[in-house]
N, C-alpha and C positions, 0 to 999 in steps of 0.2 A: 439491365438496360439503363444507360442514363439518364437522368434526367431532363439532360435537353435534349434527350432525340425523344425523349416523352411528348414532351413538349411541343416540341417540331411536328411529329407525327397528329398529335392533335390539332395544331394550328393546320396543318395541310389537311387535313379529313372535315376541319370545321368550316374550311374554305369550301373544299367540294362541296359540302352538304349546303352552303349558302348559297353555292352558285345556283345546284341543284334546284333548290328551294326559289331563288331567285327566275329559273326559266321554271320552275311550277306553275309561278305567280306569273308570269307572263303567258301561257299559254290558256292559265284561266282567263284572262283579259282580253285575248283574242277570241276565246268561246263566247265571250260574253258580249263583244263586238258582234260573231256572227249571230247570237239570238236577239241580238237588238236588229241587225239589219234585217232576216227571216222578219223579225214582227212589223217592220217597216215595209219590206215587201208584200206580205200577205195585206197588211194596211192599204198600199197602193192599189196593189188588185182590188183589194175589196171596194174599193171607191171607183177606183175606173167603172168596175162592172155595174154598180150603183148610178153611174150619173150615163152611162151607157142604156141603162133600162129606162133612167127615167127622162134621158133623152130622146129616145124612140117612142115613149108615149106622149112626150113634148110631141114631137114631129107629127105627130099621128094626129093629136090635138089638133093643133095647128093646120094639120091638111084638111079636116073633116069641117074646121069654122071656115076654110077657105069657101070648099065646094056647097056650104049650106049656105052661107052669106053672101059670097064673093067678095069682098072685101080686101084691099089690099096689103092692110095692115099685117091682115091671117096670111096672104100670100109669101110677104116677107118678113114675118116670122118664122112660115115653114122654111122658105131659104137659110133663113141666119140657122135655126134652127139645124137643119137638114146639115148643115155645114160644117155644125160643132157636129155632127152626128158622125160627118165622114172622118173630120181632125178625129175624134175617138176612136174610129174604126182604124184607121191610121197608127196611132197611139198603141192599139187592141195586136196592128200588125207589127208591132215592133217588138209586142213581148214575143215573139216566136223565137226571136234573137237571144230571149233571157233562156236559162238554165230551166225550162220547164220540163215537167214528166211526159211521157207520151199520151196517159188520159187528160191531161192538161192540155198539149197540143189539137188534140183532135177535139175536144169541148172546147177550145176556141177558135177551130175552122170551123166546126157545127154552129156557133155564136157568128163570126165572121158569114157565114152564109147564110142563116136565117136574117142578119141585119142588113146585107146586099140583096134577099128576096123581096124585104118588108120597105125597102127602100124605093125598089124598082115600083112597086103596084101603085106606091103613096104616087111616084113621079108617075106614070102613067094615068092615074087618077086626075092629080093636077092638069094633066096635059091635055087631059078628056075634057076637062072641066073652061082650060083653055079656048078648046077647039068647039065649045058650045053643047058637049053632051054631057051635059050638068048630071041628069038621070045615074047616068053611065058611073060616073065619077063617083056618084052620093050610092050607089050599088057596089063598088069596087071599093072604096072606105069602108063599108059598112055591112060589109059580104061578108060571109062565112069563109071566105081564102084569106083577107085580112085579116080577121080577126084569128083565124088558125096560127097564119105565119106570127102576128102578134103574141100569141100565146107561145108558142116555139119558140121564141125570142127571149122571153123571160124565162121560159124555163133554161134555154143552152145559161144564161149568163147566172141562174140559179145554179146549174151543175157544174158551171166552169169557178162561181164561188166555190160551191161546197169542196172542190178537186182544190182548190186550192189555202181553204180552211183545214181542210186534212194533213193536204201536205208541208205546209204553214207550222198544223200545232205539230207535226214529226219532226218538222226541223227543227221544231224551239224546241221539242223536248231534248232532240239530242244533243243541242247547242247546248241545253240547261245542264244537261248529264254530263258533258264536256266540261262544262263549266266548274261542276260540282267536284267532278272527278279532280280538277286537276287544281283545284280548290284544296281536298284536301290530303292530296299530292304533298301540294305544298303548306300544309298546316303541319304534315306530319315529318316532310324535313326538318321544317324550320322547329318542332319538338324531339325530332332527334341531335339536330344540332345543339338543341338546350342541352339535352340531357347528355350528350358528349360533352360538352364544356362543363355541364357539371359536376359528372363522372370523371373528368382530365382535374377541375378542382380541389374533387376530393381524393380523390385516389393520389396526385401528387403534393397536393396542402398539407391533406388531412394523413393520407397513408404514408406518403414517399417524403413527405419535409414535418410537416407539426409535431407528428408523436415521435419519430427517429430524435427530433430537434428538441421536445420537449425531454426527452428521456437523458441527450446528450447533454444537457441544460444541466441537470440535478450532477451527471457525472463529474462534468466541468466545476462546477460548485464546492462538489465535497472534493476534488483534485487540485482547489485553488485555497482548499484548507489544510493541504497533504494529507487528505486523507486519500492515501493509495490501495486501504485497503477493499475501496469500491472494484465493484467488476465489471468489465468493460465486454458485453455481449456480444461475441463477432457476428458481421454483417457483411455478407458474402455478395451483396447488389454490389455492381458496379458502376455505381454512380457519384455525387458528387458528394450526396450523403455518406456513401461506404466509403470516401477518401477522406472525409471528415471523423468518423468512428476509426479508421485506420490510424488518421494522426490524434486524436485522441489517444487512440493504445498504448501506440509510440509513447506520447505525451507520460503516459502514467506507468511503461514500463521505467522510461528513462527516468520518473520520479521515485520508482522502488530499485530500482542501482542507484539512482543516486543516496534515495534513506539507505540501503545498503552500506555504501560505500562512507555513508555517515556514522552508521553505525558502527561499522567495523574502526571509522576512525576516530571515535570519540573510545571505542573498545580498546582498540590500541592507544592511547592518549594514555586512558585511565590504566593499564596497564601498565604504561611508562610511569606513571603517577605512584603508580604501587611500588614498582621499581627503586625510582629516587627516594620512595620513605625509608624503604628499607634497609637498601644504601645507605640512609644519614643516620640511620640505627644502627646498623654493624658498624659504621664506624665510631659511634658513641658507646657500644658494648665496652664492657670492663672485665667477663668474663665466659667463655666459652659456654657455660649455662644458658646464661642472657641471650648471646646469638643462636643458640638453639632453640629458644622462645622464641625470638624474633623470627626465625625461617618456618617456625612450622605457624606463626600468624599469619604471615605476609605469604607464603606460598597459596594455600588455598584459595586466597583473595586475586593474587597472579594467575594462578591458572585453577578456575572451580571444578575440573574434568581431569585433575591428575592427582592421584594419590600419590604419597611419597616419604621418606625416610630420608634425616639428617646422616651418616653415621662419620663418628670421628674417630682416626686409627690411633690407638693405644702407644703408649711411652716406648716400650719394647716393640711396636711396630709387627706384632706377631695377629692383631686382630684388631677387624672395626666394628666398634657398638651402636647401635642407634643411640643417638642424644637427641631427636625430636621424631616426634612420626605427625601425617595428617591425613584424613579423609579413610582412614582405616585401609590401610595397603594390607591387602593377602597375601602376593605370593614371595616377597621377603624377609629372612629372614631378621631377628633383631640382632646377632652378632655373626660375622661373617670372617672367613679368613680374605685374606688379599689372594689369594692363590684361585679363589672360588671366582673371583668378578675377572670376566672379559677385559672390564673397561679397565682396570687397573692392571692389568696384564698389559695393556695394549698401551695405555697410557692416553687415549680416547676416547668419547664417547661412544657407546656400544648399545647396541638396540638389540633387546630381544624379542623375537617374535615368530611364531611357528609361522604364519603362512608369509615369512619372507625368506623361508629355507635358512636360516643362518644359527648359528649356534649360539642354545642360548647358557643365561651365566649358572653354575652350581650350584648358586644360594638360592636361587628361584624355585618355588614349588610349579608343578602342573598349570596351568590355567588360561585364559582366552587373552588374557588383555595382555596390549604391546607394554614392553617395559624397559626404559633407557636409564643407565646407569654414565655417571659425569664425574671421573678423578676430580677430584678440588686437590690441584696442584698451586706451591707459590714459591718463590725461589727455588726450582729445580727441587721442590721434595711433593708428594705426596701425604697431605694432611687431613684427608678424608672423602669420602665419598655422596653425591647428591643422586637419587634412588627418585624414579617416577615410573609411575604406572597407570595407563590409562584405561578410565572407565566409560568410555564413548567409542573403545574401538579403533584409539589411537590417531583419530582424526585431529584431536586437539594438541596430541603430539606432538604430529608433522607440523601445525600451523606457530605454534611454541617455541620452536625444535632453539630458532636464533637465540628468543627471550633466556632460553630456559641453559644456554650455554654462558648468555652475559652473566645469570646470576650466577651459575656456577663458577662462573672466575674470581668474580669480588667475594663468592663466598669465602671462598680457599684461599683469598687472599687474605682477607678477616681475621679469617683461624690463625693464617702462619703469622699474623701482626699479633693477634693474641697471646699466641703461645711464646714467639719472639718477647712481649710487653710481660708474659708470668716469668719465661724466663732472665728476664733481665731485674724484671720487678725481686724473684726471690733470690738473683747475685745482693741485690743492694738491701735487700731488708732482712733477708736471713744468714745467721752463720753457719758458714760451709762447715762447721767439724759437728755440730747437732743438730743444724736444721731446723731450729728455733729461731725466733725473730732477733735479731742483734743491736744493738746497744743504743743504732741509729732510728729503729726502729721506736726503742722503749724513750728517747728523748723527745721524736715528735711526739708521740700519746702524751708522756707527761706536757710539751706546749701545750695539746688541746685542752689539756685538762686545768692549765692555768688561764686560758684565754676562755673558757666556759664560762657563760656570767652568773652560772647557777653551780653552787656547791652540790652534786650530785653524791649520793654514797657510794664512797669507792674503798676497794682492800687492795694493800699491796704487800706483797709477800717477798720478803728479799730471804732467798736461798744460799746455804753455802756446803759444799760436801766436807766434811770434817774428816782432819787429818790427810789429804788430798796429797800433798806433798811424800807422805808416806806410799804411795802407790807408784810414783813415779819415781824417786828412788830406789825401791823395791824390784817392781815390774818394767819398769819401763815408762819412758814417755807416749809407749802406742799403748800400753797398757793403762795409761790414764785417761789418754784421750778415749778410750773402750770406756771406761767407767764411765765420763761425761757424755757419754753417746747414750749409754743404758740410764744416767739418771735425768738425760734430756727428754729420753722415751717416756719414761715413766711420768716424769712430769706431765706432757704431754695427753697421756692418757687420762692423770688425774683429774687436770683441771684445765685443759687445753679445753674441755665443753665448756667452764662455767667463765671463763676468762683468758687472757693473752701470754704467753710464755716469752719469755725472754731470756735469752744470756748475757749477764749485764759484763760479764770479763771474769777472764781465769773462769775459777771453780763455782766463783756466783750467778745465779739465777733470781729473775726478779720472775713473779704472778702479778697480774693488775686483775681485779674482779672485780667488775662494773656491778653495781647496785650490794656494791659486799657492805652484810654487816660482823660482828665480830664473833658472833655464833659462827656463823656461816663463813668465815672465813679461817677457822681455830678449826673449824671439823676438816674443812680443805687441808689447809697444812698440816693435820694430825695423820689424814688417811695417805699424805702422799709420805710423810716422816716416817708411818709405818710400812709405805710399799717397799719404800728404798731401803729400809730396815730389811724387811722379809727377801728381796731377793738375790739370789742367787744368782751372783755374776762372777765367772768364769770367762780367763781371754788365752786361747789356743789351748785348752786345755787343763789348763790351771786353776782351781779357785782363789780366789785374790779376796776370800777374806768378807766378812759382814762391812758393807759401807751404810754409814748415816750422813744424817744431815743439820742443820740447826737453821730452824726456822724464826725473823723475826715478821710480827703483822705491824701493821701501822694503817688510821682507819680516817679517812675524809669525808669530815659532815660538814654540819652548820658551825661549831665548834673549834674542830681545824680544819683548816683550808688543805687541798691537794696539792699546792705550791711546795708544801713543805713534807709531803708525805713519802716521799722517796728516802729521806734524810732518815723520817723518825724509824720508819721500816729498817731503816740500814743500822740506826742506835740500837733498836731492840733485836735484830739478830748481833750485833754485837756483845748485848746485854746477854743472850742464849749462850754465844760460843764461852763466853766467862764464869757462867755457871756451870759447865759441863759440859757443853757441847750434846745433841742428838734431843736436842729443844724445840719447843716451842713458846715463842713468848710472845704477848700482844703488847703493844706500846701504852703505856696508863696513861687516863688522861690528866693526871696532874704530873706526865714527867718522868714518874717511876716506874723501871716495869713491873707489871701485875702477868706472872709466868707460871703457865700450867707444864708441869709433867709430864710427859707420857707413862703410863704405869705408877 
């Protein structure tokens, strides 16, 4: 119920109860008019009958000094006398008129006729006393009939009090009991009406507005701190308070969609945020390593609910390997063929997932969680694959599904700029007949190395295949370029770990060994002088004969500078091929070479 028919209903009930209350009090007021007038009435009576009795013993007086004395005074005494006697009898007849009882009635004819008896004898007394029988008159006063009817007299106007003392205190009592009665009629409205207005007080202050209101009070409070996660008690009254707790609800639903909606947009924000870092990082990558660090940091941070696997497809395009994993993915494999993945069959992204009826990919083991596979395609090729798997049931999947197709575009675009940048990178710095870095290559190292403000220890090893010309007139020109393929390999192997390889032209090869010193660079050119010694190279078939080499070093300290160390390198294989070739000589430091043997 609402509160203003509470309200309402109490104001009209407090009304009746006043009104109530108010003719309570009125009709005590009337009771108490009638026992005032009863005690005015019985007053009346009781005085009439009073000056009634003691006006008859006036009279009587009055007759008896007449007839003893004769005197006139006594005579018209008894007249004035006799006169108020008759006015009261008079008087006496007019209460008949009033509302008397019937033993009231008839106790005041009994009085009315003993006072008409007592009246007669006095006058005939008088009248004797007139007529000269004095005797007569002073016998008739003073007679046993007088003084009977005299007694008779007193007693009717004693009985006609006492009849009306009686009926006198019955009426005052029940005027009083009226009175009483509705006295506390009306005490007891007018304390119901308290206690309904104080019951309507409390009940709607205290029950139906103060504590709803003091409760709503704390709610509002902590909902005006955003703290939504207060709870908001339903209250099923329908009143003005449960339209209040309603919009309150409202109020703190709409503030948890809105944090919601905050949150999801500040999620998404930061999401984008992860995005563009990682974006400005593949595009700053140098090497397809590096963006497979980069993807398997940035992904988990992108999406915390998807496990997943980089994989990059292989030069011969016959297999892809993973080059990053994150969040421990199960059910893919780490090398996969292209023939195994949907998504790369299809050339779209492919979802697999048993409870959506669809087929899932090859490489996949058994297991519950949804798993979407992403071609990383870029100029119309196919350059790898992006592998997720969700561990929430593939909820965070579906919500992803956009993000997780943008990354996979810039990813695959990345890779094909990478691999575009090695292969363009290895046209320009390496030579296409060994695949060693080429000439262009060994002249910016030596820039760096002159532009370095610190003389670092460095070896450079300038190579030459001795007698090389003999092979190519012999075998052929493809059978030399086979030798400088095998002694490029070999190189390669030797000290491709410890240092840089180079084909400086024709038959020469340079080594640069960062931190070389002349131990350590004399053992290098010794182990590679004897590889190329010991193998065995044959081209279609042929053996084409024991090949060597003649190595000079040349070494940059504090001493000599690396400016010039290409040069001395280049004097002391010089100084090797003139002493016999299949050498090793290190550059002296005063100039001369100081050349060790093999054997």
């Amino acid at each position: 119920m609402r509160i203003s028919t509470i309200t309402n209903w109490a104001y009209a009930v407090t009304v009746v109860l006043t009104v109530l209350s108010g003719g309570a009090f009125i009709l005590s007021a009337y009771s108490a008019v009638r026992e005032r007038s009863a005690v005015e009435t019985r007053q009346q009576l009781d005085e009439l009958a009073d000056e009634l009795a003691i006006a008859a013993e006036q009279t009587t007086e009055d007759a008896r000094l007449f007839v003893m004395r004769g005197e006139d005074r006594h005579l018209q005494a008894f007249r004035s006398a006799d006169g108020e006697e008759r006015a009261r009898e008079e008087a006496i007849k007019g209460l008949k008129l009033t509302n008397l009882s019937s033993p009231e009635l008839a106790a005041l004819r009994r009085l009315e006729s003993d006072a008409e008896a007592l009246d007669q004898i006095e006058e005939r007394a008088v009248a004797d006393y007139g007529n000269g029988d004095r005797d007569g008159a002073r016998q008739t006063l003073f007679g046993p009939e007088h003084e009977r009817l005299q007694t008779d007299l007193l007693a009717s106007v004693q009985h006609f009090t006492d009849l009306v003392a009686t009926r006198a205190d019955d009426e005052l009592a029940a005027a009083k009991a009226r009175t009483d009665l509705w006295d506390n009629i009306a005490k007891s409205m007018l304390g119901l009406t308290a206690a309904v207005f104080i019951g309507v007080l409390y009940f709607v202050l205290k029950r139906r507005v103060a504590t709803p209101l003091l409760r709503m009070t704390g709610i509002v409070n902590r909902l005006a701190k955003q703290d939504y996660d207060v709870e908001v008690l339903p209250d099923r009254r329908h009143d003005e308070i449960g339209e209040m707790n309603e919009a309150i609800q409202i109020f703190r639903d709409n503030g948890l969609e809105r944090e919601r909606l905050d949150a999801e947009r500040r999620r998404d924000q930061k999401t984008k945020d992860h995005i563009l870092q990682m974006m400005h990082r593949l595009q700053a990558c140098q090497q397809q390593e590096e963006l497979a660090d980069v993807v398997s940091l940035f992904a988990p941070q992108i999406f915390p609910h998807l496990a997943g696997h980089l994989y990059l497809m292989n030069s011969g395009r016959s297999a892809l390997t993973s080059a990053s994993r994150w969040l421990q993915p199960s059910r893919s494999h780490d090398i996969l063929a292209p023939a195994e993945c949907w998504g790369l069959r299809r050339g779209r992204p492919h979802v697999s997932d048993h409870s959506r009826d669809d087929v899932p990919c090859q490489h996949l083991e058994e297991g519950e969680h949804a798993c979407i596979c992403i071609p990383l395609s870029a100029h119309g090729d196919t350059v790898g694959l992006l592998y997720f798997e969700g561990t929430d049931g593939g909820k965070a999947m579906e919500t992803a599904r956009l993000y997780i197709e943008i990354i996979a575009e810039n990813i695959g675009l990345a890779i094909a700029n990478l691999q575009l940048r090695e292969r363009l990178t290895h046209l320009a710095v390496r030579d296409p007949l060994t695949g060693l870095l080429n000439r262009r290559s060994l002249d910016d190292e030596m820039n760096r190395l002159r532009r370095d403000p610190v003389d670092r220890p460095t070896a450079c090893l300038m190579v030459d295949i001795d007698h090389f010309k003999h092979f190519n007139d012999e075998f052929g020109h493809d059978a030399g370029d086979h030798v400088m393929r095998q002694v490029a390999t070999l190189m390669a192997e030797t000290a491709g770990k410890s240092g840089s390889v180079y084909r400086f032209g024709g038959e020469e090869f340079t080594v640069i060994l960062p931190e070389g010193t002349s131990e350590s660079s004399f053992d290098i050119g010794e182990k590679l002088r004897n590889a190329v010694e010991a193998a065995p190279i044959t081209y279609q078939g042929r053996p084409l004969g024991t090949v060597t080499v003649s190595i000079g070093i040349a070494l940059a300290d504090d001493d000599k500078p690396a400016a010039t160390i290409l040069q001395r390198a280049d004097a002391a294989l010089l100084r090797a091929k003139s002493k016999g070739r299949n050498i090793t000589l290190i550059d002296g430091a005063d100039g001369s070479p100081n050349h060790r043997l093999a054997g």
